[in-house]
C-alpha positions as CSV (number, residue, x, y, z in Angstrom):
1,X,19.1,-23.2,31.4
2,X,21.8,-25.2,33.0
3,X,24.4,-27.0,30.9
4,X,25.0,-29.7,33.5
5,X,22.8,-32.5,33.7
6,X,23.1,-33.3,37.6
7,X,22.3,-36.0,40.1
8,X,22.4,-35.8,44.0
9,X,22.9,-38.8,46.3
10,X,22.7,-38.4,50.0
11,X,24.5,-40.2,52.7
12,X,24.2,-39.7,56.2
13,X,26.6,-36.6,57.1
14,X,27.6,-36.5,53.4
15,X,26.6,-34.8,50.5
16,X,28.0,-36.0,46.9
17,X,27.4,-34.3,43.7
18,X,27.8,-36.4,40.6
19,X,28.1,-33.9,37.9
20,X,28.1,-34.6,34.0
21,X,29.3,-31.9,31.3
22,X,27.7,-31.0,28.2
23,X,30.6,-29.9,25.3
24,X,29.9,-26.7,24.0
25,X,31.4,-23.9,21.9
26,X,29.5,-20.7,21.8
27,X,30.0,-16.9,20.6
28,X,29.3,-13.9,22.2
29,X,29.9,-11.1,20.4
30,X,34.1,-10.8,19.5
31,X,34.3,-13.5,22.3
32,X,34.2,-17.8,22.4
33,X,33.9,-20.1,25.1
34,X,34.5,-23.7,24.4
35,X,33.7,-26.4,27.5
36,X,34.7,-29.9,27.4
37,X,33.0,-33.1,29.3
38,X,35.4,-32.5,32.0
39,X,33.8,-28.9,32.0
40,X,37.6,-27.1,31.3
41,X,36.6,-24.1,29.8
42,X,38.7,-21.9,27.8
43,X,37.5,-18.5,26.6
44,X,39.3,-16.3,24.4
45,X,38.8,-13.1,22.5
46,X,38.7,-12.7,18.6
47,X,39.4,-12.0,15.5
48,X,43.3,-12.8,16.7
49,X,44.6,-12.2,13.0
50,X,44.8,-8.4,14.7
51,X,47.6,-9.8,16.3
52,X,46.4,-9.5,20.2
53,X,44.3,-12.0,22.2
54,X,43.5,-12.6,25.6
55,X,42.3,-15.9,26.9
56,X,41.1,-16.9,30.1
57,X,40.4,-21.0,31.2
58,X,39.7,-22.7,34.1
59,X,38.6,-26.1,35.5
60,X,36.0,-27.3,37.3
61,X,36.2,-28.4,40.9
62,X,38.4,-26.8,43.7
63,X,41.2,-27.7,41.9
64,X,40.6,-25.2,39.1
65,X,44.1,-24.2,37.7
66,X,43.1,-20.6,36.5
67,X,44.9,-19.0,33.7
68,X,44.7,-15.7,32.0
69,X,47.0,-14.7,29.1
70,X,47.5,-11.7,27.0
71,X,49.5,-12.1,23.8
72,X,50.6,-9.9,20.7
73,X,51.4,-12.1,18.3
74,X,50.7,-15.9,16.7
75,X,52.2,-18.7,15.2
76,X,50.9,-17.7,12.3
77,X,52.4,-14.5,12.6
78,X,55.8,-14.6,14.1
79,X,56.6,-12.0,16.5
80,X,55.2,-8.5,15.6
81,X,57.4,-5.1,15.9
82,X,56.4,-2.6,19.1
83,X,56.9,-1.9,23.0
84,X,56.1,-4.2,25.7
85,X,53.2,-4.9,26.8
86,X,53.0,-3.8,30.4
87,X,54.0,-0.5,29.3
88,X,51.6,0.2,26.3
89,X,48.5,-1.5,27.0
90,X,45.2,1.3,27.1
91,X,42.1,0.4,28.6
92,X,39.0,2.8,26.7
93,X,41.9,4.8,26.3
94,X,43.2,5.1,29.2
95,X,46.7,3.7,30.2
96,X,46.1,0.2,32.0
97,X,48.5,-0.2,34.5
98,X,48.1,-4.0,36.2
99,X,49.8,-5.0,39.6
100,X,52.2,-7.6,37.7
101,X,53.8,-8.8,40.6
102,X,51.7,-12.4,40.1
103,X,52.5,-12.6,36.5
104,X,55.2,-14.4,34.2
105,X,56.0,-10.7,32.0
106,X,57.5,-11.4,28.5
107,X,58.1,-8.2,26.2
108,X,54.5,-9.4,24.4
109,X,53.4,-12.0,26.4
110,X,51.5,-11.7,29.8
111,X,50.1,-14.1,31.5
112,X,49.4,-15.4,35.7
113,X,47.8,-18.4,36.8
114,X,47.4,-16.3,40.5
115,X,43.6,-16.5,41.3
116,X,43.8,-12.7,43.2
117,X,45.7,-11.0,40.3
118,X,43.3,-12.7,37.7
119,X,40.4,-11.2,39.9
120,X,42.3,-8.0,39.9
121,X,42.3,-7.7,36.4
122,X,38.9,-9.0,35.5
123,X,37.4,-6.4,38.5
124,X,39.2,-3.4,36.0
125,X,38.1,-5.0,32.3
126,X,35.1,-7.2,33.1
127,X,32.4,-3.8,32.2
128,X,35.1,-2.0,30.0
129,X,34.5,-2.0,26.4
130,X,38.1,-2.0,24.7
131,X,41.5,-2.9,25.1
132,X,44.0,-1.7,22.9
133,X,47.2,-1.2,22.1
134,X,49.1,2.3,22.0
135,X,51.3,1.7,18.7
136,X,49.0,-0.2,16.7
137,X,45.3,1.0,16.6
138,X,44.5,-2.2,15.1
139,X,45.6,-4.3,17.9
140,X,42.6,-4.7,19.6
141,X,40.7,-6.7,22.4
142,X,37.1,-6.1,22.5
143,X,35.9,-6.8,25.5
144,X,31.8,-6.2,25.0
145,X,31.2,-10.8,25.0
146,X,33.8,-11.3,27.7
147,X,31.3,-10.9,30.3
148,X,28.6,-13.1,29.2
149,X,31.2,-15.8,28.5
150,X,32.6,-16.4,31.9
151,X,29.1,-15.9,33.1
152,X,28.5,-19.2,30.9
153,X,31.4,-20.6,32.2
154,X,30.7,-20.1,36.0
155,X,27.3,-21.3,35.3
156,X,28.8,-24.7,33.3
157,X,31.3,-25.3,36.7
158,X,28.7,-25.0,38.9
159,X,30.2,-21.6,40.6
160,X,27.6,-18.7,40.7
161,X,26.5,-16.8,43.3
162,X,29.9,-18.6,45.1
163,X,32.8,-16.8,46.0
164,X,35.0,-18.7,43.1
165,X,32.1,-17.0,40.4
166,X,34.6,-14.8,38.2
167,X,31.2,-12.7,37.2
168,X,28.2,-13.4,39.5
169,X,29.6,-13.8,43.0
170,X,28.3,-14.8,46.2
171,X,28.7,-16.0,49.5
172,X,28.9,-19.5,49.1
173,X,32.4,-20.8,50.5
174,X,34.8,-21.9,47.4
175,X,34.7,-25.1,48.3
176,X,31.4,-25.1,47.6
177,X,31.3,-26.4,44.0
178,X,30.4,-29.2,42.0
179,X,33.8,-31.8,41.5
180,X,35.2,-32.4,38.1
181,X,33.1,-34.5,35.7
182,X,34.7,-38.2,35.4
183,X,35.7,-38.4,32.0
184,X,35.4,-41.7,30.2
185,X,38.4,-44.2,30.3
186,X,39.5,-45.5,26.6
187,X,40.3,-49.5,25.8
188,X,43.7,-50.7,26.7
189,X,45.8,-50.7,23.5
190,X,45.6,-53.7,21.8
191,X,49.2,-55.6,21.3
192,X,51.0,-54.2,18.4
193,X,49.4,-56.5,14.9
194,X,52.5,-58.5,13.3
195,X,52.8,-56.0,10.4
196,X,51.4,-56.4,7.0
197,X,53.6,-58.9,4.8
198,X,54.1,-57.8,0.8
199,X,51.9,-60.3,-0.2
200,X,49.2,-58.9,2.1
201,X,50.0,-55.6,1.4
202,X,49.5,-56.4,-2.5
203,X,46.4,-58.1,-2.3
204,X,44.7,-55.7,0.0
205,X,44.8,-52.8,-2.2
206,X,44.0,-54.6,-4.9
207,X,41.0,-55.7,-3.7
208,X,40.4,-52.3,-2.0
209,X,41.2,-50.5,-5.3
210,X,38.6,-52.7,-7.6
211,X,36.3,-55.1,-5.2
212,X,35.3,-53.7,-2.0
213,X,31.8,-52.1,-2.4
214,X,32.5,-48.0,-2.5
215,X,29.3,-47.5,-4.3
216,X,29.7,-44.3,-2.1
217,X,32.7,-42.7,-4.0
218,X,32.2,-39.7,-6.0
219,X,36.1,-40.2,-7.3
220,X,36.9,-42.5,-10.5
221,X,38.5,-45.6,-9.5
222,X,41.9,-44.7,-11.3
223,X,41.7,-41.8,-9.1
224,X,41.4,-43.3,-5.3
225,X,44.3,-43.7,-3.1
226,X,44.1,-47.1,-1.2
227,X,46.2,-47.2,1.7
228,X,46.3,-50.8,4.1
229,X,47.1,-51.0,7.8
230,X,47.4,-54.1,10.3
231,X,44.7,-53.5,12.6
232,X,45.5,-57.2,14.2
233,X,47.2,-60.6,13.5
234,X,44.1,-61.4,11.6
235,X,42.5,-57.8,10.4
236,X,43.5,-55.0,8.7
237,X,42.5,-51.4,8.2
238,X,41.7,-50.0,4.3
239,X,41.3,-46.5,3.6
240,X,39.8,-45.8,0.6
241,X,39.7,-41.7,-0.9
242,X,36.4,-41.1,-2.1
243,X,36.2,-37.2,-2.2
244,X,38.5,-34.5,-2.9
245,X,38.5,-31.1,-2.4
246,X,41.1,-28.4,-2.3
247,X,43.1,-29.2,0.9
248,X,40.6,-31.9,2.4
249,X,40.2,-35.4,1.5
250,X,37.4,-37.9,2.7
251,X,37.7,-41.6,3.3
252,X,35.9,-45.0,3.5
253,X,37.0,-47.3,6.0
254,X,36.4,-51.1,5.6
255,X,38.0,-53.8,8.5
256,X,39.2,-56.5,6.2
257,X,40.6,-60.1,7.1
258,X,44.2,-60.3,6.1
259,X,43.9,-63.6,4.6
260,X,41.5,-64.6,1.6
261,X,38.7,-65.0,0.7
262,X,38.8,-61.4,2.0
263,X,35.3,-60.3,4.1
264,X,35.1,-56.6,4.2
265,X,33.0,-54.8,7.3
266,X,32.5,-51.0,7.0
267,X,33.3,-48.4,9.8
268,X,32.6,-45.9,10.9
269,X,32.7,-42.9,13.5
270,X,30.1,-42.4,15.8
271,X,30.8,-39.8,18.3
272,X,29.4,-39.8,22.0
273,X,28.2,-36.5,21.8
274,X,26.5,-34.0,18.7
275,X,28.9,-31.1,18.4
276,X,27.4,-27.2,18.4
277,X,25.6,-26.9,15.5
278,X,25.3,-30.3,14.0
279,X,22.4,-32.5,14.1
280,X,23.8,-35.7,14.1
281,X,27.1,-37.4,15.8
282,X,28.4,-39.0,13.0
283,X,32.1,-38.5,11.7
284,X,33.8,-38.1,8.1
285,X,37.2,-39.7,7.7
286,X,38.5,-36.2,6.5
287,X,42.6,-36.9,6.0
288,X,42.6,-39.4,8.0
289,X,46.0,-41.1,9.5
290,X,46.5,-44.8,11.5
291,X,49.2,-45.3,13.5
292,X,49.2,-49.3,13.8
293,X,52.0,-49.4,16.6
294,X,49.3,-47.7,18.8
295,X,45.6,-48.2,17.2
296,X,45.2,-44.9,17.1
297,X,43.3,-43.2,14.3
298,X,43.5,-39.2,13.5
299,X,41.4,-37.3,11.7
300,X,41.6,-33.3,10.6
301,X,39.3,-31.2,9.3
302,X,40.6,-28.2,7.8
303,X,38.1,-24.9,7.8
304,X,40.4,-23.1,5.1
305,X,43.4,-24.3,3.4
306,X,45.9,-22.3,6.4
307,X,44.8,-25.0,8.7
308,X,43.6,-22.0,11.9
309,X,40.3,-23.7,11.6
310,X,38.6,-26.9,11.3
311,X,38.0,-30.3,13.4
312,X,40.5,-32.6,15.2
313,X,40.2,-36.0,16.5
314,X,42.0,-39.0,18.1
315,X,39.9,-42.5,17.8
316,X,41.4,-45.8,20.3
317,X,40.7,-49.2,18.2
318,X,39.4,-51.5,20.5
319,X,39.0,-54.4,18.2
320,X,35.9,-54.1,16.6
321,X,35.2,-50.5,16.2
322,X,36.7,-46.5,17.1
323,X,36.3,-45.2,20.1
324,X,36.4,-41.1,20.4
325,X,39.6,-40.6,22.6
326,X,39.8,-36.4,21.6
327,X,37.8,-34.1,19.8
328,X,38.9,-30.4,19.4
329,X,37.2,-28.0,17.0
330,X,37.9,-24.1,16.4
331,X,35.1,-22.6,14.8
332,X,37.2,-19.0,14.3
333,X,39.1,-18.9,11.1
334,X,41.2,-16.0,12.5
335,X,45.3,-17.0,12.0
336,X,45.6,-17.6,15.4
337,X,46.6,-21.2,16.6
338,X,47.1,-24.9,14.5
339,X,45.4,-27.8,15.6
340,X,47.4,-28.7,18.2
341,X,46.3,-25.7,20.8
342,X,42.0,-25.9,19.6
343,X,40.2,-26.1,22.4
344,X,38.7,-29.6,22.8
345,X,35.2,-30.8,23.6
346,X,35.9,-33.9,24.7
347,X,38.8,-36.0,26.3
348,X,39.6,-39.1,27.9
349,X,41.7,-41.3,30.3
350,X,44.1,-43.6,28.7
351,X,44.6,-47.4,30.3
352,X,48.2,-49.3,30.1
353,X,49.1,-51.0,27.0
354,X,48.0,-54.3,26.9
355,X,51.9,-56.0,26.5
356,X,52.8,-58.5,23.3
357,X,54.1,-62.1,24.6
């Protein structure tokens, strides 16, 4: 089954294809493909806590921007002792020696954006079954999922049976393929609020500490953290801790006036899609930060205390509620890469600030 939901409008003597992407993350066997709603895959091998990794990604479109890396080391890791790469590389145990004219070489990095050398290599690994290292046995890529992941993926951008497929290829031209999705365009920025006063600041978490309704808090009172934000000239933001747990802490947001008698509205975050494996779209505030200069809100939601795993996002205030701006998620706890390389699920286009008089 297709993972695009398509719809064709003809013209005379022209042929559009309006595509829409469905996020996923999926495993196959020691490999994961993640697609956003611009359909940029990225595929990588795991566990990467070995200390080697190879990733492919592409675009969708003609426009692609291909990339395949191999790397030997994190980080998480730092750089790890041994040989170069080109040099000690074995492929089922036999010594893999890649045309590297195309590729950017780095004693334990190797990577090409080249579309022929990438095909080169995938036309050697795509039915092997291991790749390997020759000083450290542990250092492996299994290569058993890799297939059926860029199958997905070619499927996802619209390219098989076309001569662009990295897996099922054909003869259509490689021009022949569905454009890039149009990703949805986030509210202008509102103007920067006039910032919280003492006296605001005061009375806020006051009455965010002892009167707003958190009938929803597992935490004592004494125990909650209130912090206040300007939202606007006339609202502000309260976060309000309400759970705990080892390295993750979940929040209640209310949008409060600034002035009294204070009126208290609950948020909350409503994404525009339901992620892999969830059956509903609605977020926690897990550690949640607010950047009032820009009205943007963060949250991160840490798989393990290391922070290799978990759930990031980026929300746009528009004035009355959070709109999703970024959504990344890596489901592999495996020591491989923070939260600022996951591979996202969905992303946006940003509009001018609106300016301050």
């Amino acid at each position: 089954m297709s993972y695009w939901m398509k719809s064709l409008l003809l013209l005379p003597f022209v042929f559009v294809a309006c595509v829409q992407a469905e996020p996923l993350q999926k495993s196959f066997s020691d490999w994961q493909l993640t697609c956003n709603n611009a359909a940029f895959c990225v595929a990588r091998s795991f566990p990467g806590d070995n200390g080697l990794v190879m990733t492919l990604s592409r675009g969708a479109g003609v426009n692609d921007r291909p990339l395949l890396r191999i790397d030997y080391g994190s980080a998480y890791s730092g750089e790890l002792p041994g040989g170069s790469l080109k040099d000690n590389l074995l492929l089922d145990q036999r010594r893999l020696t890649p045309d590297l004219k195309h590729w950017s070489v780095e004693p334990h990095h190797l990577a090409t954006s080249n579309a022929i050398a990438i095909d080169e290599f995938l036309a050697q690994t795509l039915d092997a079954h291991i790749l390997q290292l020759t000083y450290q046995a542990k250092a492996t890529i299994p290569l058993s999922g890799m297939k059926a992941a860029l199958l997905l993926m070619d499927d996802v951008q619209g390219r098989v049976n076309g001569a662009s497929a990295w897996v099922k290829r054909g003869d259509r031209a490689p021009s022949d393929v569905p454009p890039a999705p149009q990703v949805p365009q986030l509210p202008a920025p509102l103007p920067q609020p006039a910032p919280l006063t003492q006296e605001e600041t005061s009375g806020l978490i006051d009455y965010g500490t002892w009167r707003v309704n958190t009938d929803n808090c597992s935490l004592d009172p004494l125990r909650r953290e209130v912090s206040v934000a300007p939202l606007t000239d006339t609202k502000a933001l309260l976060l309000i801790s309400c759970e705990a747990g080892a390295y993750n802490v979940i929040d209640l947001a209310f949008e409060v006036t600034r002035s009294q008698p204070y009126v208290a509205r609950g948020l909350t975050l409503t994404l525009p899609f339901t992620p892999p494996g969830r059956s509903d779209n609605q977020m926690e505030l897990v550690n949640a930060e607010f950047d009032a200069s820009s009205g943007l809100l963060y949250t991160f939601s840490k798989g393990r205390g290391l922070g290799d795993c978990g759930v990031a996002t980026r929300w746009q205030y528009d004035g009355n509620d959070f709109v999703l701006a970024e959504y990344a998620e890596e489901k592999t706890c495996d020591a491989w890469h923070s939260s600022d390389h996951w591979p996202t699920l969905w992303v946006s286009q940003t509009q001018n600030a609106v300016q301050s008089d």
